[in-house]
MOPAC internal coordinates of N, CA, C and O (Angstrom, degrees):
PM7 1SCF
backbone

  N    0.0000 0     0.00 0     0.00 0    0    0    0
  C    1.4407 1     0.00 0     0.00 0    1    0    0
  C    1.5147 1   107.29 1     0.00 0    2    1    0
  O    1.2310 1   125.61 1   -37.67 1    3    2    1
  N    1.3483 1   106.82 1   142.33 1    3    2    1
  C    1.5981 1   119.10 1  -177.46 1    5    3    2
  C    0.9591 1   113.16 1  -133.46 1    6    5    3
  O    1.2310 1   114.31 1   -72.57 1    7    6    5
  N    1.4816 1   128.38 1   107.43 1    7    6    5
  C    1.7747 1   139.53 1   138.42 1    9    7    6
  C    1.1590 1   127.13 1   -75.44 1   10    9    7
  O    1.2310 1   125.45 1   -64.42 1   11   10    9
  N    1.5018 1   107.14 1   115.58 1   11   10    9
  C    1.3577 1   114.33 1   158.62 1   13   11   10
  C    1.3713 1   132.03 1  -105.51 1   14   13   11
  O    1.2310 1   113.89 1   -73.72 1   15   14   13
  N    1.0171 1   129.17 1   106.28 1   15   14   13
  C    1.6317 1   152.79 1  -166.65 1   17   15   14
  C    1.7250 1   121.36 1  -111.17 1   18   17   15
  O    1.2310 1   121.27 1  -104.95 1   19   18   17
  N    1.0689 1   115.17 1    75.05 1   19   18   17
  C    1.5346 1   113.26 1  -158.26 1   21   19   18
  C    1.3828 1   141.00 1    79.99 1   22   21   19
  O    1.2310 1   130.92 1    70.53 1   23   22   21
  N    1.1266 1    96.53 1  -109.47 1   23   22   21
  C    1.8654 1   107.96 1   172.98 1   25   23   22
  C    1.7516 1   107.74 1  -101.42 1   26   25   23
  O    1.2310 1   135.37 1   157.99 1   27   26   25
  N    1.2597 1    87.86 1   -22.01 1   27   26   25
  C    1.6347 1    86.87 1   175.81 1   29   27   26
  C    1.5144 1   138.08 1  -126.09 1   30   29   27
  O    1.2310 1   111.39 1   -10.19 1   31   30   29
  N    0.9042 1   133.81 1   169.81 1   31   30   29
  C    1.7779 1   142.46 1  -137.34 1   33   31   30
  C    1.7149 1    72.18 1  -142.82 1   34   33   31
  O    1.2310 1   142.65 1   -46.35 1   35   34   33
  N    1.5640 1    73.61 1   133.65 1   35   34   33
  C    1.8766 1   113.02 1   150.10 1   37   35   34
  C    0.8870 1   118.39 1  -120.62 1   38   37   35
  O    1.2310 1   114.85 1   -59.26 1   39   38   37
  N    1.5665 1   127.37 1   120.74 1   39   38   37
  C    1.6840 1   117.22 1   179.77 1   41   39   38
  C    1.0145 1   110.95 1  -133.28 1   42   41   39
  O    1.2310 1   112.12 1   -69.98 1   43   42   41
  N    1.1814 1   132.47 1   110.02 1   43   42   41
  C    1.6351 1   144.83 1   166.65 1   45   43   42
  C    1.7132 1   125.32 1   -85.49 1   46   45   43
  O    1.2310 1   124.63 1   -73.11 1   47   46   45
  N    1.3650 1   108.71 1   106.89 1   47   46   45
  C    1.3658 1    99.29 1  -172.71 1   49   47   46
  C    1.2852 1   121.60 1  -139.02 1   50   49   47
  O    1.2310 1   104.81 1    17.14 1   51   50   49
  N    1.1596 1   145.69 1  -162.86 1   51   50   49
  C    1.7871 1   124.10 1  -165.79 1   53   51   50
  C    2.1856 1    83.80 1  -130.96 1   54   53   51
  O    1.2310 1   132.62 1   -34.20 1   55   54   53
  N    1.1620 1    93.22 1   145.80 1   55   54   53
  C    2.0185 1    87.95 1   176.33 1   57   55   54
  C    1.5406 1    83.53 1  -148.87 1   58   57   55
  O    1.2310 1   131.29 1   -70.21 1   59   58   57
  N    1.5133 1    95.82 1   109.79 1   59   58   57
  C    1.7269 1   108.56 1   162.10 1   61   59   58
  C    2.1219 1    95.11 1    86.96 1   62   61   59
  O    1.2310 1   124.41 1    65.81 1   63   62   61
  N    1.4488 1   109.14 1  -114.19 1   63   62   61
  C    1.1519 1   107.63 1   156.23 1   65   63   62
  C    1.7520 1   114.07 1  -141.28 1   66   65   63
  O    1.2310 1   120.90 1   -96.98 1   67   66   65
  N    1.2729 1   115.88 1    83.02 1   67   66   65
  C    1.2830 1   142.16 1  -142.08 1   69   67   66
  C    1.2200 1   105.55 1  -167.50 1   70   69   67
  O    1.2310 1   115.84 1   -45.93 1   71   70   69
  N    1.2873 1   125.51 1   134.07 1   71   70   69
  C    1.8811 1   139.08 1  -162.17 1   73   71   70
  C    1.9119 1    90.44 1  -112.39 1   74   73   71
  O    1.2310 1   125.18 1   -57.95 1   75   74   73
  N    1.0483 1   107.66 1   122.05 1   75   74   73
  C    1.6548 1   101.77 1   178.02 1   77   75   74
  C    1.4777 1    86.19 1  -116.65 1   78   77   75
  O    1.2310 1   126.15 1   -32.13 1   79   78   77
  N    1.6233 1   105.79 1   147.87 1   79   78   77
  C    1.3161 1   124.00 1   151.67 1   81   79   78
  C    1.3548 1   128.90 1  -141.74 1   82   81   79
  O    1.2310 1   126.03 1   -48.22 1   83   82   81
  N    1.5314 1   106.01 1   131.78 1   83   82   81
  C    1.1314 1    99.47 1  -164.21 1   85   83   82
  C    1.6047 1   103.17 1  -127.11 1   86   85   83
  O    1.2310 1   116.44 1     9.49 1   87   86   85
  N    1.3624 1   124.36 1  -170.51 1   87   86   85
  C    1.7167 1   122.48 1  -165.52 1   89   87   86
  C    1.3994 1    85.51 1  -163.95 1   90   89   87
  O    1.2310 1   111.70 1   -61.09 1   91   90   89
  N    1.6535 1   133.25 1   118.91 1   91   90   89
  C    0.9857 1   140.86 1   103.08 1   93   91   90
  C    1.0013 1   169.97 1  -157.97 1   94   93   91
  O    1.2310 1   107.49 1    33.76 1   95   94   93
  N    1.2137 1   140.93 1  -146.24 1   95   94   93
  C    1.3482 1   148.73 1  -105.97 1   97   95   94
  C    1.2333 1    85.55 1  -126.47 1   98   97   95
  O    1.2310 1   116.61 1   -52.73 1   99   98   97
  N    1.8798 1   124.04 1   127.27 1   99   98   97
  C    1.1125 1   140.69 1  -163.53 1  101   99   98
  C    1.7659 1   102.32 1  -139.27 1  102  101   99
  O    1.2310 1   124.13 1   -50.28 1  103  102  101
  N    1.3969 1   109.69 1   129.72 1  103  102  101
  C    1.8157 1   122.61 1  -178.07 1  105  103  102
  C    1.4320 1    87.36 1  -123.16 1  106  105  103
  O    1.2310 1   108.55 1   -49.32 1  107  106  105
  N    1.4782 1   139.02 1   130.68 1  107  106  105
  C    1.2998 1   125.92 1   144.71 1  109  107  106
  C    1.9382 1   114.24 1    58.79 1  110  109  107
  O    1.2310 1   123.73 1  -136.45 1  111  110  109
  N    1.4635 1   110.45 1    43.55 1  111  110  109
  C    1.2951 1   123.56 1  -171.80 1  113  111  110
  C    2.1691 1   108.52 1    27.69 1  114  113  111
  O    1.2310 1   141.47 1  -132.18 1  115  114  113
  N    1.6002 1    75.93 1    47.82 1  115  114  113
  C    1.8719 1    75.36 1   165.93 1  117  115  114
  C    1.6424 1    90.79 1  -122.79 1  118  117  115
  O    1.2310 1   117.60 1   -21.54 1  119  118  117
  N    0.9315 1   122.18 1   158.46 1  119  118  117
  C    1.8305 1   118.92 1   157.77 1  121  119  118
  C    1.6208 1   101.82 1  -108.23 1  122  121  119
  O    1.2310 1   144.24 1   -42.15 1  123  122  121
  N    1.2605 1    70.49 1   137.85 1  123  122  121
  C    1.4264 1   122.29 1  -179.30 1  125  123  122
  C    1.5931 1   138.17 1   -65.51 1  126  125  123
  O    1.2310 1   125.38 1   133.53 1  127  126  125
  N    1.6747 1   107.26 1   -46.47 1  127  126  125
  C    1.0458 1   140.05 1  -177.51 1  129  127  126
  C    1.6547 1   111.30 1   167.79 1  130  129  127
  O    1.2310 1   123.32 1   -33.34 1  131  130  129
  N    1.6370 1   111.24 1   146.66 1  131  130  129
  C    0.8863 1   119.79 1  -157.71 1  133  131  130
  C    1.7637 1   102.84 1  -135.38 1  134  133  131
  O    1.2310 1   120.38 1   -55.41 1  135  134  133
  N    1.0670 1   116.88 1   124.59 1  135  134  133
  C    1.3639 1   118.91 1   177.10 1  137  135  134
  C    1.2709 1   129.60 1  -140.64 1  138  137  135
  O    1.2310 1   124.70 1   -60.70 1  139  138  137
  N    1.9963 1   108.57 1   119.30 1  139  138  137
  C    1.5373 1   102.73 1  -174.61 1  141  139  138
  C    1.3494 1    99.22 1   -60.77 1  142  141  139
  O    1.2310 1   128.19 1   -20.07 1  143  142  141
  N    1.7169 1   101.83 1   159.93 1  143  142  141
  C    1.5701 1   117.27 1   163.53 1  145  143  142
  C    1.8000 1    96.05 1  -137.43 1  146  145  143
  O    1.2310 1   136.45 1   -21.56 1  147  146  145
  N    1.6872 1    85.75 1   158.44 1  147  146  145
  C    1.3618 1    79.40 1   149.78 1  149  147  146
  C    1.9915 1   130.17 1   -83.28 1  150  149  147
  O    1.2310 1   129.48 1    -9.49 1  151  150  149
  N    1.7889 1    99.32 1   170.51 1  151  150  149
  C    1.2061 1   108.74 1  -174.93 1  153  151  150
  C    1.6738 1   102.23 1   -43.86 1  154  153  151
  O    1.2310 1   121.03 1   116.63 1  155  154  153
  N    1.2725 1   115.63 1   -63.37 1  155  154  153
  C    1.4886 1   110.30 1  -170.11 1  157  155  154
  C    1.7177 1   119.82 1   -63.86 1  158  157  155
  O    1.2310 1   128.64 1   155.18 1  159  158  157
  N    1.3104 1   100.97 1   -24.82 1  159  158  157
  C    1.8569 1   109.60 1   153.99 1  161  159  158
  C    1.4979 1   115.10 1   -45.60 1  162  161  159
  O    1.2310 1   120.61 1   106.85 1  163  162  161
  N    1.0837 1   116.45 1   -73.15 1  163  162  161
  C    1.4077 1   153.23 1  -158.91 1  165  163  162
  C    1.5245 1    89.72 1   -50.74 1  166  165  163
  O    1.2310 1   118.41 1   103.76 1  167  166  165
  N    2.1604 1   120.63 1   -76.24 1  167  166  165
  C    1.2251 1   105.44 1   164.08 1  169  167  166
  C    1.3008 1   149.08 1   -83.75 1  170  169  167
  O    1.2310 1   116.73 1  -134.77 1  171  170  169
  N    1.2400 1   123.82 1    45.23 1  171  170  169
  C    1.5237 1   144.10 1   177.80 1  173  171  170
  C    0.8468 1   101.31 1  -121.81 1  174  173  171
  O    1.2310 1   102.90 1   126.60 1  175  174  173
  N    1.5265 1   148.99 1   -53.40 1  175  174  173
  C    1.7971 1   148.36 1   145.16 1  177  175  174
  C    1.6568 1   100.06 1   -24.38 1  178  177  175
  O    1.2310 1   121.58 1   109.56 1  179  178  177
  N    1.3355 1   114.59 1   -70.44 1  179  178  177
  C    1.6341 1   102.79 1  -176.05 1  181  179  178
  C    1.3380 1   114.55 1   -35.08 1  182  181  179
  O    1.2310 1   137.49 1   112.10 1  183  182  181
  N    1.1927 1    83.71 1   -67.90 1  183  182  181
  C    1.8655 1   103.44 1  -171.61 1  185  183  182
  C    1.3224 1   100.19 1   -37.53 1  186  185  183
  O    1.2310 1   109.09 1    85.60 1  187  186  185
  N    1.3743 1   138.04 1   -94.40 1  187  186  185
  C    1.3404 1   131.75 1   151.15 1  189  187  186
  C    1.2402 1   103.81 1    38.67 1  190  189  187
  O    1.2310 1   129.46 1    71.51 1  191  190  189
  N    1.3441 1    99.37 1  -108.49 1  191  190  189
  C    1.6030 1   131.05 1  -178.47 1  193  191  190
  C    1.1850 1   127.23 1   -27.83 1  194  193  191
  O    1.2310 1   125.50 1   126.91 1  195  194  193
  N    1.6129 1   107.05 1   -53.09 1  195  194  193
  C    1.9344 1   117.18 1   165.93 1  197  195  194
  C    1.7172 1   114.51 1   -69.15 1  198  197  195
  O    1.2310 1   127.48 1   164.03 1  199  198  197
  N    1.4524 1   103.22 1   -15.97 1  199  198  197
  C    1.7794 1   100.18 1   168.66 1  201  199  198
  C    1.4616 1   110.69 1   -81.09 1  202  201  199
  O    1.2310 1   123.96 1   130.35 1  203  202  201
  N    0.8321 1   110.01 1   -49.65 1  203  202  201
  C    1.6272 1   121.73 1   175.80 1  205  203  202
  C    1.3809 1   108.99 1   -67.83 1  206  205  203
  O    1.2310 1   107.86 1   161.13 1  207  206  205
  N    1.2133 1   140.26 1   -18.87 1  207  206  205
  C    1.5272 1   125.30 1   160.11 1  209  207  206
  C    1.1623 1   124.49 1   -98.14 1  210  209  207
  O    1.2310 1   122.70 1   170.65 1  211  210  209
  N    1.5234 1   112.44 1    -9.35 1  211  210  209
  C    1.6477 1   125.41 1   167.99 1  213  211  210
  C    1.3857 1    95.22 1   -74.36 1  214  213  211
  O    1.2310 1   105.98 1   131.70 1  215  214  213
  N    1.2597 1   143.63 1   -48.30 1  215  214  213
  C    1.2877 1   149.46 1  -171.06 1  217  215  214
  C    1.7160 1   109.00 1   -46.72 1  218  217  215
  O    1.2310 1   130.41 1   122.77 1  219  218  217
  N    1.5787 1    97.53 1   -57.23 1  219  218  217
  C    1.2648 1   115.13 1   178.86 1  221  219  218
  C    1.4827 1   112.88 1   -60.40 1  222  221  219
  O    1.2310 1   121.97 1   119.31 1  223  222  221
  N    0.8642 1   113.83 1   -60.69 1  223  222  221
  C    1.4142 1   100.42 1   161.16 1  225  223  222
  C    1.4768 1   144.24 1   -76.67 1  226  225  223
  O    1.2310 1   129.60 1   169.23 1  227  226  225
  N    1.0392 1    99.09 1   -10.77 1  227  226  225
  C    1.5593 1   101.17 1   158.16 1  229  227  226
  C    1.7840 1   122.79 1   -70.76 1  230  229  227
  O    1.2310 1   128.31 1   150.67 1  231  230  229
  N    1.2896 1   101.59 1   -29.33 1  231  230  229
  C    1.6287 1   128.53 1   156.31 1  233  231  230
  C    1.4793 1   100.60 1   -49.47 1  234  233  231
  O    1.2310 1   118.02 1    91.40 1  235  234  233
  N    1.3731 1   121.38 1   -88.60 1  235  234  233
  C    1.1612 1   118.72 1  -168.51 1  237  235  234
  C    1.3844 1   123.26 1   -33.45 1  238  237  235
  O    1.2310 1   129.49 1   117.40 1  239  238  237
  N    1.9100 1    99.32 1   -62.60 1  239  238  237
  C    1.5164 1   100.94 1  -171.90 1  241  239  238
  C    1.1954 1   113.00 1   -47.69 1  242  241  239
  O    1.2310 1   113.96 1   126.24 1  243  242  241
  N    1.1689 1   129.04 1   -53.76 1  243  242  241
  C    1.6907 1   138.75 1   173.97 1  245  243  242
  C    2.0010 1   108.82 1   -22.76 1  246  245  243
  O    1.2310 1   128.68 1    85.45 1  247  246  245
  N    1.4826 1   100.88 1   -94.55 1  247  246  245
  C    1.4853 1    91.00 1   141.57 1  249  247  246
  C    0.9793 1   139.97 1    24.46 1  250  249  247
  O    1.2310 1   123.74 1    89.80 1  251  250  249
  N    1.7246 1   110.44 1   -90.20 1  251  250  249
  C    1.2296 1   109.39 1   175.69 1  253  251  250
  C    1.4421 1   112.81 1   -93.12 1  254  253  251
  O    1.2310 1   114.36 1  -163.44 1  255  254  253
  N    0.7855 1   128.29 1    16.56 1  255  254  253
  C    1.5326 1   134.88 1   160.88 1  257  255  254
  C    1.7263 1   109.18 1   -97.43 1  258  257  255
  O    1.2310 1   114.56 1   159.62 1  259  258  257
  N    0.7241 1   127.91 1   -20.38 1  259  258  257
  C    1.3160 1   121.14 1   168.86 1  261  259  258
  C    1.9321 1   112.74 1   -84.00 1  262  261  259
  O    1.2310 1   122.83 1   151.13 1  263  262  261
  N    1.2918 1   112.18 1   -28.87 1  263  262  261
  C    1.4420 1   140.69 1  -168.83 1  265  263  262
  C    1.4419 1    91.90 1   -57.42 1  266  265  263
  O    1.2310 1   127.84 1   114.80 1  267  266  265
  N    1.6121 1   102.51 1   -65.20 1  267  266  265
  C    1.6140 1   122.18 1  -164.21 1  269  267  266
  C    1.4334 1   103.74 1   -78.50 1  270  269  267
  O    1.2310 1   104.91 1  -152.76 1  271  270  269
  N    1.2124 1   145.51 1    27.24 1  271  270  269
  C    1.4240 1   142.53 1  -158.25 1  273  271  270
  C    1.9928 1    83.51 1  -135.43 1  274  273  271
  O    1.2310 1   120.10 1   180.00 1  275  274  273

């Protein structure tokens, strides 16, 4: 599984029978750096990330709802 959320990639994937997770770090859709975490790393960074871009867009829409008024 792959999230992309900004500058950075979430990637969750199984190697052998083993859950890898990894997080990274994206400049100009190149990566950057790449770092295992653990599973509970991995979703607390998401989490993070989907609050802070729901935010952002909840920002925006607003915004532009006031724009278009």
């Amino acid at each position: 599984m792959t999230v992309d959320l900004g500058a950075r990639r979430f990637v969750l994937r199984r190697e052998h029978r083993h859950l890898v997770a990894e997080i990274e770090t994206r400049v100009h859709d190149m990566r950057r750096r790449t770092e295992r975490v653990t599973f509970g790393a991995w979703l607390a960074a998401l989490r993070v990330a989907l609050e802070e871009h729901a935010a952002e867009s909840a920002e925006s829409r607003a915004a532009l709802d006031q724009l278009l008024r």
